[in-house]
N, CA, C and O atoms as a DFTB+ gen file, in Angstrom:
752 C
 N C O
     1  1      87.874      24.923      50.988
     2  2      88.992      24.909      51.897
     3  2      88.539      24.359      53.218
     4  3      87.402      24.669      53.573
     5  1      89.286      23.557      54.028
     6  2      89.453      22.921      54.830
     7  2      90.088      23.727      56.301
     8  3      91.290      23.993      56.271
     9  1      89.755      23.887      56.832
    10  2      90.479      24.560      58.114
    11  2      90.484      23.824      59.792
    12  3      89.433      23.323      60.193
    13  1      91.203      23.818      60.311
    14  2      91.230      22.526      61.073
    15  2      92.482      22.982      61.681
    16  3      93.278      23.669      61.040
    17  1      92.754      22.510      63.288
    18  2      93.536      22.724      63.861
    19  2      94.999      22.904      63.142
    20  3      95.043      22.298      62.071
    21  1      95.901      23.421      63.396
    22  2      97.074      23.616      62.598
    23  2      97.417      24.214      61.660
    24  3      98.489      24.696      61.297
    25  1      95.854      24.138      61.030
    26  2      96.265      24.883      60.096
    27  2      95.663      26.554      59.802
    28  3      94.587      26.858      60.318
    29  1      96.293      27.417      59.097
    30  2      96.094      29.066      59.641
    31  2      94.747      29.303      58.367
    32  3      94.594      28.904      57.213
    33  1      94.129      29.967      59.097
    34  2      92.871      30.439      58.565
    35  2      93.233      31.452      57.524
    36  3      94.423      31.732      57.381
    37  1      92.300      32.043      56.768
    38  2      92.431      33.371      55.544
    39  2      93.007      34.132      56.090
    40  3      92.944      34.252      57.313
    41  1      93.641      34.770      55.422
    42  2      94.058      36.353      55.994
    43  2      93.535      37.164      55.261
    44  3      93.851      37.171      54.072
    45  1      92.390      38.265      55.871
    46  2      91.723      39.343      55.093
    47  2      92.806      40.702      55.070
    48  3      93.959      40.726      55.500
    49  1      92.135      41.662      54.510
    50  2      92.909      42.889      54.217
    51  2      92.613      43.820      55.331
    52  3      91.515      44.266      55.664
    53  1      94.043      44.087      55.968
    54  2      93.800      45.037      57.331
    55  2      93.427      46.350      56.498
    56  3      93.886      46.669      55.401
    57  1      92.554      46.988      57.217
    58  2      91.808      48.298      57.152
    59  2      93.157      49.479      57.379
    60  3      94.358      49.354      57.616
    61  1      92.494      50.317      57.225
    62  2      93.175      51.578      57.473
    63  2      93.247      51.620      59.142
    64  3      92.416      51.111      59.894
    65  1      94.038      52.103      59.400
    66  2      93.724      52.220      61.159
    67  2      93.119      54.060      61.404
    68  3      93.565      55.124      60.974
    69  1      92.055      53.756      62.199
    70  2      91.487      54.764      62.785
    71  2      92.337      55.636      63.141
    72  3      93.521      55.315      63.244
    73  1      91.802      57.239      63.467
    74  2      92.955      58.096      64.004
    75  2      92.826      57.947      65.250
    76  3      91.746      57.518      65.655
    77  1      94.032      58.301      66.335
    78  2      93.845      58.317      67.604
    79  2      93.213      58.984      68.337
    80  3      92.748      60.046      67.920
    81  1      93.070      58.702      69.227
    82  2      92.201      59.580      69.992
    83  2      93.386      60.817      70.760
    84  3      94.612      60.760      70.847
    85  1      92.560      61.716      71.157
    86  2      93.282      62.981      71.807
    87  2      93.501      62.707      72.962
    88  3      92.461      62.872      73.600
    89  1      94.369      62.346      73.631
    90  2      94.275      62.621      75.020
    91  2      93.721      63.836      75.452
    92  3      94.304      64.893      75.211
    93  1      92.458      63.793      76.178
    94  2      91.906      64.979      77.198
    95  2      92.535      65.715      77.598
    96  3      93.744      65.611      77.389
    97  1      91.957      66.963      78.469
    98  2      92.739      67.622      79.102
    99  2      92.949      67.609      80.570
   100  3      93.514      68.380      81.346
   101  1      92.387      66.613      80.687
   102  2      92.406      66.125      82.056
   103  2      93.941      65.196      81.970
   104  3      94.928      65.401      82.677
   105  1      93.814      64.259      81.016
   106  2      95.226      63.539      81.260
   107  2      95.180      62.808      82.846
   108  3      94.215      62.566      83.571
   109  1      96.453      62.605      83.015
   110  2      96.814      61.323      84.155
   111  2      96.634      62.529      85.509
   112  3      97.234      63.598      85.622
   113  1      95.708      61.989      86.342
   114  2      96.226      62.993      87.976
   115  2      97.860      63.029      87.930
   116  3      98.625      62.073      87.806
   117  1      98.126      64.247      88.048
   118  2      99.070      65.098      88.127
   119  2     100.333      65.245      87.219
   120  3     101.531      65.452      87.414
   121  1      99.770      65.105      86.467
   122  2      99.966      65.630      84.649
   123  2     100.376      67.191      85.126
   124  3      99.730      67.577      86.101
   125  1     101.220      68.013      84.659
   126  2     101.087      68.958      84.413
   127  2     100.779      69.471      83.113
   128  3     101.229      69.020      82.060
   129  1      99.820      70.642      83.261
   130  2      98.681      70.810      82.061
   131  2      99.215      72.267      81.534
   132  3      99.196      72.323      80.304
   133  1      99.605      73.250      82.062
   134  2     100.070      74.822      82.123
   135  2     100.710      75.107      82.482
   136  3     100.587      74.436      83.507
   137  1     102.159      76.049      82.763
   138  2     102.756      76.573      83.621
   139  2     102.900      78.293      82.998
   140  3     103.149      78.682      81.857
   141  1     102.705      78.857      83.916
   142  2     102.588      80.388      83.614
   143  2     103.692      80.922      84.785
   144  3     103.670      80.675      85.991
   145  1     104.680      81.749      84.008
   146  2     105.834      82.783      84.934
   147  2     105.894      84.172      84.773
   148  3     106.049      84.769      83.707
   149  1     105.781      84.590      85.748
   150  2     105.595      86.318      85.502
   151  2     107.202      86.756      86.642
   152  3     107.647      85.847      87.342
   153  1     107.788      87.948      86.672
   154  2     108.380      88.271      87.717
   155  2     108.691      89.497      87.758
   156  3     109.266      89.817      86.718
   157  1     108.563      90.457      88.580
   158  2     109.145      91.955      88.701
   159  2     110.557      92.280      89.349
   160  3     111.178      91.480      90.049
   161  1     110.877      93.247      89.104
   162  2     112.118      94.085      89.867
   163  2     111.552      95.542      90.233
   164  3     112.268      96.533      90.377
   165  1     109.990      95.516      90.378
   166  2     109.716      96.771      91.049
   167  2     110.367      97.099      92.264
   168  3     110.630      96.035      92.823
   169  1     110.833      98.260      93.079
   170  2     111.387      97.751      94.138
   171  2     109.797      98.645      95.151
   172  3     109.416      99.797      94.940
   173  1     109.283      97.822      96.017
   174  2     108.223      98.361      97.000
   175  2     108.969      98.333      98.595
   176  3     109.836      97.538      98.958
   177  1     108.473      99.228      99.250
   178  2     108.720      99.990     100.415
   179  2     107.649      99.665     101.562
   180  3     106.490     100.080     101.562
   181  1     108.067      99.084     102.258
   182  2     106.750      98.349     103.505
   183  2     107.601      99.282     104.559
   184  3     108.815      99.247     104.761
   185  1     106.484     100.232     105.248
   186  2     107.109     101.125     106.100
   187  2     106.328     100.352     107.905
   188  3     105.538      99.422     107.749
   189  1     106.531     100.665     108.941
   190  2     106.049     100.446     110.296
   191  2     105.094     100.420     110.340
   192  3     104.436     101.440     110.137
   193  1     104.621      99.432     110.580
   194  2     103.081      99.345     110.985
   195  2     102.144      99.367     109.592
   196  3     100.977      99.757     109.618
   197  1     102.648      99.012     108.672
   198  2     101.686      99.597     107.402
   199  2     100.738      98.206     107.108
   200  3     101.078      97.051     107.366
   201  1      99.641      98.583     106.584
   202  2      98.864      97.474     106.171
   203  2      99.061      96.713     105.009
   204  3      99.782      97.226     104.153
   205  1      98.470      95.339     104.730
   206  2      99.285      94.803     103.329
   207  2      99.286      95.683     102.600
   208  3      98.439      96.575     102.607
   209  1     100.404      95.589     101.692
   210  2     101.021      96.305     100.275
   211  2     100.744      94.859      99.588
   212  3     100.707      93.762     100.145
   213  1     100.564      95.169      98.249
   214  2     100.753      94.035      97.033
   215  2     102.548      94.614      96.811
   216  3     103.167      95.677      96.864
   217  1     102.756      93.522      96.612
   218  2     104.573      93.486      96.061
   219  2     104.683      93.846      94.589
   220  3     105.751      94.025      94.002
   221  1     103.468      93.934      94.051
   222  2     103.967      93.812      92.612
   223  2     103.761      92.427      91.641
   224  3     103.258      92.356      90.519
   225  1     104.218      91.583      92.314
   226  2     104.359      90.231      92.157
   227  2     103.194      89.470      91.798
   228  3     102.760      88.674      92.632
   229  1     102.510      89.614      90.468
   230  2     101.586      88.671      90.209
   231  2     101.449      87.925      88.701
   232  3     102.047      88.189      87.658
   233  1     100.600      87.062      88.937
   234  2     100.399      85.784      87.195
   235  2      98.921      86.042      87.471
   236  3      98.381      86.558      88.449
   237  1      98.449      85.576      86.419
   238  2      97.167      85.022      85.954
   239  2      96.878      83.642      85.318
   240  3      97.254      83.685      84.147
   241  1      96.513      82.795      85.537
   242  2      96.098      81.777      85.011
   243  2      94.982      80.962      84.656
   244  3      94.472      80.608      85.719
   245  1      94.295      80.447      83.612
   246  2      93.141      80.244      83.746
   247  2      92.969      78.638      82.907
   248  3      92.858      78.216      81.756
   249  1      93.051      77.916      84.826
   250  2      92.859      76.423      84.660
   251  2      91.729      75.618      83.845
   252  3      90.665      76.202      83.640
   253  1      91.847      74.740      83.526
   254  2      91.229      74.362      81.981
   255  2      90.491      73.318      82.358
   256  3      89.689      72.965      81.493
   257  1      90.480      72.684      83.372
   258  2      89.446      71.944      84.248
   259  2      88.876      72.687      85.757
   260  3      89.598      73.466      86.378
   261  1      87.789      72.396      86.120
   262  2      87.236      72.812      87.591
   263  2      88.191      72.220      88.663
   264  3      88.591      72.778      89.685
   265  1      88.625      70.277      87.963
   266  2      88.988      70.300      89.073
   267  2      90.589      69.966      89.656
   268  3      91.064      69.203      90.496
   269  1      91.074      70.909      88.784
   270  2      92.849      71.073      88.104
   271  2      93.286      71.994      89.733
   272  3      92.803      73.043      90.159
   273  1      93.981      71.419      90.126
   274  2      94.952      72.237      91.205
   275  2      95.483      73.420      90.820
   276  3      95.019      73.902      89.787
   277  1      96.411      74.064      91.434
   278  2      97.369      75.016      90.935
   279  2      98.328      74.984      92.129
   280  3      97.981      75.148      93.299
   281  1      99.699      74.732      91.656
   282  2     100.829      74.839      92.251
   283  2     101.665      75.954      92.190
   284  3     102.213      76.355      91.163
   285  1     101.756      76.437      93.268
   286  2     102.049      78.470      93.210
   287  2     103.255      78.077      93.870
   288  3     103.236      77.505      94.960
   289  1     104.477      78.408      93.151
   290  2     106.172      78.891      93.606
   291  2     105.665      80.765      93.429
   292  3     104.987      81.390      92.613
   293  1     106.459      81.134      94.723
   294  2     107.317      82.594      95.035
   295  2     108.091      82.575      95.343
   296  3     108.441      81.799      96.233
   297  1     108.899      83.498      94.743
   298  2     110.610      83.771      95.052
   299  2     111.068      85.281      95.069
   300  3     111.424      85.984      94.124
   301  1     110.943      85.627      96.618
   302  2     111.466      87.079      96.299
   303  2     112.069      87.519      97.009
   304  3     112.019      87.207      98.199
   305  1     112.886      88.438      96.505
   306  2     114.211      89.105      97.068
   307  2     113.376      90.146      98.073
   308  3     112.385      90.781      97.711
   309  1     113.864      90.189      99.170
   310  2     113.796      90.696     100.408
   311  2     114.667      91.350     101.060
   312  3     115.743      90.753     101.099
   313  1     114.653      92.613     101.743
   314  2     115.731      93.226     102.609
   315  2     114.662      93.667     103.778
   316  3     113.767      94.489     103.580
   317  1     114.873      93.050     104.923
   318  2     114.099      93.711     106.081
   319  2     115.514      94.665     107.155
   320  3     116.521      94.227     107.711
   321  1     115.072      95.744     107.076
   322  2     115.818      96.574     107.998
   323  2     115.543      96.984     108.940
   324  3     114.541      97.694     109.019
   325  1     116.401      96.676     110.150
   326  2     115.624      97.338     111.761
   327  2     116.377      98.526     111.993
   328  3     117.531      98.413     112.408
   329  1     115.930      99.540     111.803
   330  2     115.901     101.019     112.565
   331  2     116.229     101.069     113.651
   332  3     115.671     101.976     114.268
   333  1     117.108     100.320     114.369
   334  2     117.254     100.720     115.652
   335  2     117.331     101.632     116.245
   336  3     116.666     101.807     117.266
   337  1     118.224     102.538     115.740
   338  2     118.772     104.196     116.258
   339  2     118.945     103.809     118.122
   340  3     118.410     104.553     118.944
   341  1     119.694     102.659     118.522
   342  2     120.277     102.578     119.189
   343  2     119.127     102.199     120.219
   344  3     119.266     102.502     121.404
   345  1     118.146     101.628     119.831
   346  2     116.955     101.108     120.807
   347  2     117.065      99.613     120.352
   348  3     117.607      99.140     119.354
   349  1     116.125      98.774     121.780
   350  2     115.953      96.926     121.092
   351  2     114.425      97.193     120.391
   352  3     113.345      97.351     120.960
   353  1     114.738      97.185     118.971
   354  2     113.890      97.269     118.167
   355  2     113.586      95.470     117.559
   356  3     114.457      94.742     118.037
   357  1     112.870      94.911     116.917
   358  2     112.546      93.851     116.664
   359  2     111.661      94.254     115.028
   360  3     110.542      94.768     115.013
   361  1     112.390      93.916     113.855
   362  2     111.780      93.600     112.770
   363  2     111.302      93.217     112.616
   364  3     111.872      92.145     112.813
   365  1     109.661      92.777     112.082
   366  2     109.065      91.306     111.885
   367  2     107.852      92.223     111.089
   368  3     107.456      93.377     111.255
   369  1     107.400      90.950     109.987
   370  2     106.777      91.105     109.015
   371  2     105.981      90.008     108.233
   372  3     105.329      89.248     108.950
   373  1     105.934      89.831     107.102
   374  2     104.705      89.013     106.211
   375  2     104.717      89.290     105.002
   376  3     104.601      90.363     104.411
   377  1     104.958      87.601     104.440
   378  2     104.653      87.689     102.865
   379  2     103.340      86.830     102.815
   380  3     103.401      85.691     103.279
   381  1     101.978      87.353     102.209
   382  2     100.886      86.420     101.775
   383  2     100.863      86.178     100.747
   384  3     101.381      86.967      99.957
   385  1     100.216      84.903     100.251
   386  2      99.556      85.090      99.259
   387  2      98.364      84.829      98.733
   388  3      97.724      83.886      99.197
   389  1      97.885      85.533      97.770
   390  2      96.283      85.664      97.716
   391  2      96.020      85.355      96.653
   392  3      96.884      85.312      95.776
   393  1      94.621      85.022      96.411
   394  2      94.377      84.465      95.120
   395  2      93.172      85.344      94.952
   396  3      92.337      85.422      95.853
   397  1      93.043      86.088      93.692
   398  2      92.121      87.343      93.964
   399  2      92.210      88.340      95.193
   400  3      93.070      89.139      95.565
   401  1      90.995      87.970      95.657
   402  2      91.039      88.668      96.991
   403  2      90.787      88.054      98.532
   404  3      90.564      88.461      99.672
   405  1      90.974      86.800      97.798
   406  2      91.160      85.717      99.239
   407  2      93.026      85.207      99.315
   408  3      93.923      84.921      98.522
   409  1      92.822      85.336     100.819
   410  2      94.287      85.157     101.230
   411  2      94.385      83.105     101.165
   412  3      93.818      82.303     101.907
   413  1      94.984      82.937     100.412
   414  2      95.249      81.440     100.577
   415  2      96.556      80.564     101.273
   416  3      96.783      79.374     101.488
   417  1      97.224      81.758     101.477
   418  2      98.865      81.335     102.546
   419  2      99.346      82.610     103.143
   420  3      99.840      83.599     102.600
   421  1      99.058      82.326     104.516
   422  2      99.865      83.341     105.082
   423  2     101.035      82.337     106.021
   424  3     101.019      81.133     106.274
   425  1     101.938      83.344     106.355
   426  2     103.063      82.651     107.661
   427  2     102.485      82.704     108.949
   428  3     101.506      83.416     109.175
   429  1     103.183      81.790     110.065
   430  2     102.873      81.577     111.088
   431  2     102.082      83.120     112.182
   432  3     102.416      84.304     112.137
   433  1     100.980      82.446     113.065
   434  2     100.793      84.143     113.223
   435  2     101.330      84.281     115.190
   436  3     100.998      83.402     115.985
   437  1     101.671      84.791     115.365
   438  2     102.489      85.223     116.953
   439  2     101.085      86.126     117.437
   440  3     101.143      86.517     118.603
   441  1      99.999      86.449     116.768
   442  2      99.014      86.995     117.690
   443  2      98.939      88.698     116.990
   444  3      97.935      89.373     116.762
   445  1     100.265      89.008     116.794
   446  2     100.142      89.858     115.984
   447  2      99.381      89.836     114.557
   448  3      98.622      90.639     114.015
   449  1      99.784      88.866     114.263
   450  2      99.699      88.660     112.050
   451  2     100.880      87.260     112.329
   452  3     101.531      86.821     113.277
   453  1     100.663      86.920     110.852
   454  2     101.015      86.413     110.054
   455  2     103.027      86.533     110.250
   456  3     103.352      87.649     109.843
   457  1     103.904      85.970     110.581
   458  2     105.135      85.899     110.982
   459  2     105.659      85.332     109.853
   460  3     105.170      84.213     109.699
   461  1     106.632      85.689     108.788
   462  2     107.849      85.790     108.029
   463  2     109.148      86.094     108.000
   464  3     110.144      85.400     107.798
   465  1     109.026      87.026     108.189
   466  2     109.897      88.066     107.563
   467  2     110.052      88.787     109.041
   468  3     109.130      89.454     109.510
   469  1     111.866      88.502     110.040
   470  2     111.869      89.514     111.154
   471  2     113.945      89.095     110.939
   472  3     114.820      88.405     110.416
   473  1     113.665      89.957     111.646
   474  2     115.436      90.191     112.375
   475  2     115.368      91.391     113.887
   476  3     114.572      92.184     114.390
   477  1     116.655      90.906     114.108
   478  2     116.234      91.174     116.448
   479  2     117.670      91.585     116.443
   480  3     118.406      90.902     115.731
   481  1     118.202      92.572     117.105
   482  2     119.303      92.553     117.299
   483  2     119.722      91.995     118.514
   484  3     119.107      92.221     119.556
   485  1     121.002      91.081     118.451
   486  2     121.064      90.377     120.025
   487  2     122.223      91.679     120.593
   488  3     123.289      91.068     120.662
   489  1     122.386      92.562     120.849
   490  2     122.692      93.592     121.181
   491  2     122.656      94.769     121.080
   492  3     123.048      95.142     119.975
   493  1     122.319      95.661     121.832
   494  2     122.000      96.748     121.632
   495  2     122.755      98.287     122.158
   496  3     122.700      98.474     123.373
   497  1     123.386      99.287     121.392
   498  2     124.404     100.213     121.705
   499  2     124.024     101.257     121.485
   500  3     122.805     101.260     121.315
   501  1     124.645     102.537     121.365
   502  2     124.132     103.659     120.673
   503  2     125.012     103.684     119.480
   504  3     124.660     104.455     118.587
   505  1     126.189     102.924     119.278
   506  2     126.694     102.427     117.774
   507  2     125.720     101.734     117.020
   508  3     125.805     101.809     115.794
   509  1     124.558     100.889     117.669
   510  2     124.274     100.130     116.128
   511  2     122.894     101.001     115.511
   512  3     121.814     101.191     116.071
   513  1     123.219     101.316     114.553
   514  2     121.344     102.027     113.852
   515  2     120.845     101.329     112.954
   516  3     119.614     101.355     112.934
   517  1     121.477     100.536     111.985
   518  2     120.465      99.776     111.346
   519  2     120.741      98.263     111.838
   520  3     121.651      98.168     112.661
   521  1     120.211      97.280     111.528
   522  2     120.328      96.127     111.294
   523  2     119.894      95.153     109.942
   524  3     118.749      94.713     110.042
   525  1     120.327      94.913     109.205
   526  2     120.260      94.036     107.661
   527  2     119.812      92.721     107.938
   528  3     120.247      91.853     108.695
   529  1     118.381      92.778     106.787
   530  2     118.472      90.998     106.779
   531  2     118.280      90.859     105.630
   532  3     117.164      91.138     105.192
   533  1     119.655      90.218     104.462
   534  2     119.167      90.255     103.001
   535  2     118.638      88.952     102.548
   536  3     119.322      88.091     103.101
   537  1     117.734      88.403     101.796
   538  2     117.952      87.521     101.244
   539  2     116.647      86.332     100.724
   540  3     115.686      87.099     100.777
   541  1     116.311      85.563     100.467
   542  2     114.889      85.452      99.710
   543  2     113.987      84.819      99.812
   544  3     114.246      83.635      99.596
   545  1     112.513      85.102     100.160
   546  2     111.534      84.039     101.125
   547  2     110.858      83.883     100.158
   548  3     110.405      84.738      99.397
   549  1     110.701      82.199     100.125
   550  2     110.345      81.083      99.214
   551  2     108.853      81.142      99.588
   552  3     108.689      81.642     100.701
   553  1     107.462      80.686      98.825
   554  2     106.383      80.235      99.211
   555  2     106.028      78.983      98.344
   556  3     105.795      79.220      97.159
   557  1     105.963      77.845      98.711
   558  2     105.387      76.718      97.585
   559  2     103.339      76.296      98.367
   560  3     102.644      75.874      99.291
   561  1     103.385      76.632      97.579
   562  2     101.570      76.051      97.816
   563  2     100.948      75.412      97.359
   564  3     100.985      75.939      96.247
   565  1     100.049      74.275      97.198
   566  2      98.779      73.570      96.322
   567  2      97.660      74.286      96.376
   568  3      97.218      74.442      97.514
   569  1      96.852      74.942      95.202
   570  2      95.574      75.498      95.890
   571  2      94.544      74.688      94.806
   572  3      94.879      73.943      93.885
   573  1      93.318      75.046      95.183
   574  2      92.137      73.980      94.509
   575  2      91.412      75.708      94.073
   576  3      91.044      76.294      95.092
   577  1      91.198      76.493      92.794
   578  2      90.770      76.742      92.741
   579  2      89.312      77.018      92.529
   580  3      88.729      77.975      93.040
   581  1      88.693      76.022      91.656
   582  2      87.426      74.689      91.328
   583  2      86.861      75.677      90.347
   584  3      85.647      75.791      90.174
   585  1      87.674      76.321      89.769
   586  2      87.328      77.474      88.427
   587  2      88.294      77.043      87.359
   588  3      89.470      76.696      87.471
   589  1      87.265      77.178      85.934
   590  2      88.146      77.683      84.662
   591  2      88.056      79.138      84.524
   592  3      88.247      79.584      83.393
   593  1      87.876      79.710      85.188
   594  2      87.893      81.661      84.852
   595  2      89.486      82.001      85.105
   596  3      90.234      81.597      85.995
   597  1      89.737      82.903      83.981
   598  2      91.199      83.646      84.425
   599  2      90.998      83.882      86.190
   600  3      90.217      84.509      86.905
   601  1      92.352      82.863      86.423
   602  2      92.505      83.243      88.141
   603  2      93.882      84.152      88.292
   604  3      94.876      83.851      87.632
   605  1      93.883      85.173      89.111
   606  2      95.273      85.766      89.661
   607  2      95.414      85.518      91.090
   608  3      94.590      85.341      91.988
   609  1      97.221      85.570      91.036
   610  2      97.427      85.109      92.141
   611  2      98.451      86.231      92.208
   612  3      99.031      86.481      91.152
   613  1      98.838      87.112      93.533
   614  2      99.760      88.072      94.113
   615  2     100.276      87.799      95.651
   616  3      99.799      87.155      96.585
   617  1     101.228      88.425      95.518
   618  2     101.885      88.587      97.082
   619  2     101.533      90.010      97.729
   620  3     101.543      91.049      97.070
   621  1     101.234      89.944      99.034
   622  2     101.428      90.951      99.589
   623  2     102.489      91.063     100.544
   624  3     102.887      89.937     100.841
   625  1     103.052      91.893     101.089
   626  2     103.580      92.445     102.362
   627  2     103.198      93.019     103.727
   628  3     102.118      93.568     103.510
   629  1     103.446      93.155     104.771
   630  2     102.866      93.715     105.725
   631  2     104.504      94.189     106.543
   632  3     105.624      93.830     106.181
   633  1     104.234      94.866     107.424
   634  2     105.025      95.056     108.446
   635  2     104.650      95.896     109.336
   636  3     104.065      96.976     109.256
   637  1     105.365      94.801     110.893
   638  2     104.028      94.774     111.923
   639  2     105.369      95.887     113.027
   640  3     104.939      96.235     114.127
   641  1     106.357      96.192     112.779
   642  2     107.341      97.282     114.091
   643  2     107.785      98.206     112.726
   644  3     108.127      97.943     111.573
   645  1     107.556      99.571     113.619
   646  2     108.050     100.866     113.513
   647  2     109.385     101.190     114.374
   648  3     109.380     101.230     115.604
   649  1     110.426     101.395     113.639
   650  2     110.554     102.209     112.729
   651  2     110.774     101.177     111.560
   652  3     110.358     101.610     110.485
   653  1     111.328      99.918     111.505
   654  2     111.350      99.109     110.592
   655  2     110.864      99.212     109.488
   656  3     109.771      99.698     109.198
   657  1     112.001      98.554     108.499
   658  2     111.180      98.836     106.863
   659  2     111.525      97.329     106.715
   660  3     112.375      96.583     107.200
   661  1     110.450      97.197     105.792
   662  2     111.012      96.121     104.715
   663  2     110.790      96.303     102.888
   664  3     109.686      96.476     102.372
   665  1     111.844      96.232     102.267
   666  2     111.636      96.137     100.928
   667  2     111.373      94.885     100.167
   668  3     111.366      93.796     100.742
   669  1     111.165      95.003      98.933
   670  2     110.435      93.972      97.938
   671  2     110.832      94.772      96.794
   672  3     110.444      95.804      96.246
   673  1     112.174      93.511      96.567
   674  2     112.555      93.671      95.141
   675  2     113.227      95.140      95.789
   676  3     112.634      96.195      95.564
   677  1     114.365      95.131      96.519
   678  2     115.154      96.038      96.424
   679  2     115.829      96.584      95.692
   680  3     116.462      95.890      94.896
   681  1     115.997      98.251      95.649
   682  2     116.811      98.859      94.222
   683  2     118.298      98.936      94.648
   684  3     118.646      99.483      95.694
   685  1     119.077      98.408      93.852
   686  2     120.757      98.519      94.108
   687  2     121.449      99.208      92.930
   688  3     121.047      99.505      91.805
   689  1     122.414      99.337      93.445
   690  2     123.375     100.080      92.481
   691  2     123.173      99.955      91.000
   692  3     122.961     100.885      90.222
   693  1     123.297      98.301      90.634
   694  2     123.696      97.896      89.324
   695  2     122.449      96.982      88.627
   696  3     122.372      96.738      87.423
   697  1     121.380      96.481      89.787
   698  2     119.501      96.213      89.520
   699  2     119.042      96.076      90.570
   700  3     119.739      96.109      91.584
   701  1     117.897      95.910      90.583
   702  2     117.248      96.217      91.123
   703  2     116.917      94.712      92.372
   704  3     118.050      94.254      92.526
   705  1     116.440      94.291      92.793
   706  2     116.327      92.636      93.273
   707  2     115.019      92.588      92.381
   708  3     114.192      93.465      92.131
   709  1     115.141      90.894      91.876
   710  2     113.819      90.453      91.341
   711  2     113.084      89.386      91.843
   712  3     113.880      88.664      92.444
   713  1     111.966      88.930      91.894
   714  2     111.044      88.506      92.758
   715  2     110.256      87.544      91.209
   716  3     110.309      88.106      90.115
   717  1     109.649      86.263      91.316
   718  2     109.522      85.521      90.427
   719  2     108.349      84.604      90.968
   720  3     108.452      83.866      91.948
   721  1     107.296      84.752      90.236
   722  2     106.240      83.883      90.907
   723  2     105.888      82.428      89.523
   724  3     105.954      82.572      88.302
   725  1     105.582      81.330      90.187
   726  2     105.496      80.186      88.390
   727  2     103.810      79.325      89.142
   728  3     103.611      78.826      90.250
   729  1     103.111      79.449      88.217
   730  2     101.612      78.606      88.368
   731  2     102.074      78.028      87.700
   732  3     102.855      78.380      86.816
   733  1     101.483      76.378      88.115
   734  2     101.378      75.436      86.936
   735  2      99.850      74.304      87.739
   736  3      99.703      73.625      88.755
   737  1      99.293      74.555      86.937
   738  2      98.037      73.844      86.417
   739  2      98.496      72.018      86.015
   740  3      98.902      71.375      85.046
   741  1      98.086      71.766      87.561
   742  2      98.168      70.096      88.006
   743  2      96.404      69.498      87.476
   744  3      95.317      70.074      87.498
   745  1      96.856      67.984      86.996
   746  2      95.348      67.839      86.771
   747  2      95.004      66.924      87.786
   748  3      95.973      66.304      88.224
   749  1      93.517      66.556      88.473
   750  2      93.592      66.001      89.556
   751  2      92.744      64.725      89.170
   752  3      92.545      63.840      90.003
């Protein structure tokens, strides 16, 4: 046989095709690799002046590369109440969050702590005794843990004026409030 421009060469017998390969677990930077959701309706009690409380509110996750991020959503129902009993009282408080036993997000700090969570009454009588603030403080974070070991992550509380309370995951009539934390394991 003759082979020469134009004209098409043998055709041999295609093989079997190899199996594919696995994509890693690393995958493309910022792949999401895990997502883990935990959430309570415990209801916890942050009284004046008290030191962090844990909320209840925690996941565990255990990232599958060293050098995999973790993207931490919190969502929790909150009621901060000012005690006035007819004084200018000032609510103010703190949601952290920690990863183990290192704090990796706290709120702004006024010198006191860490600032979240307040309500002020702009008037003051011997009619008003409480003051209400209902409703639900968000935390979004990136953290680098640089571990594959089961990691946990929790919220705490604080509250920095007496007589003031603040709750977490308040109990109501018909449930309780619920509070919702979601890891998800970014690859980097």
């Amino acid at each position: 046989m003759i082979w020469g421009p134009g004209l098409p060469g043998p055709q041999g017998i295609a093989g079997a095709q190899g199996p594919q390969g696995v994509t890693g677990a690393a995958g493309a930077p910022g792949k999401v690799l895990q997502v883990v959701h935990a959430s309570t309706t415990t209801p916890v009690t942050v009284s004046g002046a008290a030191a962090w409380a844990d909320t209840t509110l925690t996941a565990t996750i255990t990232p599958s590369l060293v050098s995999s991020k973790v993207l931490v959503f919190c969502y929790h129902q909150i009621w901060v109440q000012n005690q006035t009993n007819g004084t200018a009282l000032t609510a103010i408080g703190a949601i952290r969050l920690v990863r183990g036993s290192t704090t990796v997000w706290s709120g702004w700090n006024n010198g006191t702590g860490p600032i979240g969570l307040g309500v002020t009454p702009q008037m003051v009588s011997a009619v008003i005794d409480n003051i209400d603030q209902y409703g639900q403080f968000s935390i979004g974070y990136l953290d680098s843990p640089a571990s594959t070991a089961p990691t946990t992550y929790k919220t705490q509380c604080n509250n920095y004026a007496s007589p003031s309370v603040i709750y977490c995951q308040p109990s109501g009539t018909t449930a309780n409030g619920r509070s919702d934390i979601i890891l998800m394991e970014i690859a980097a």
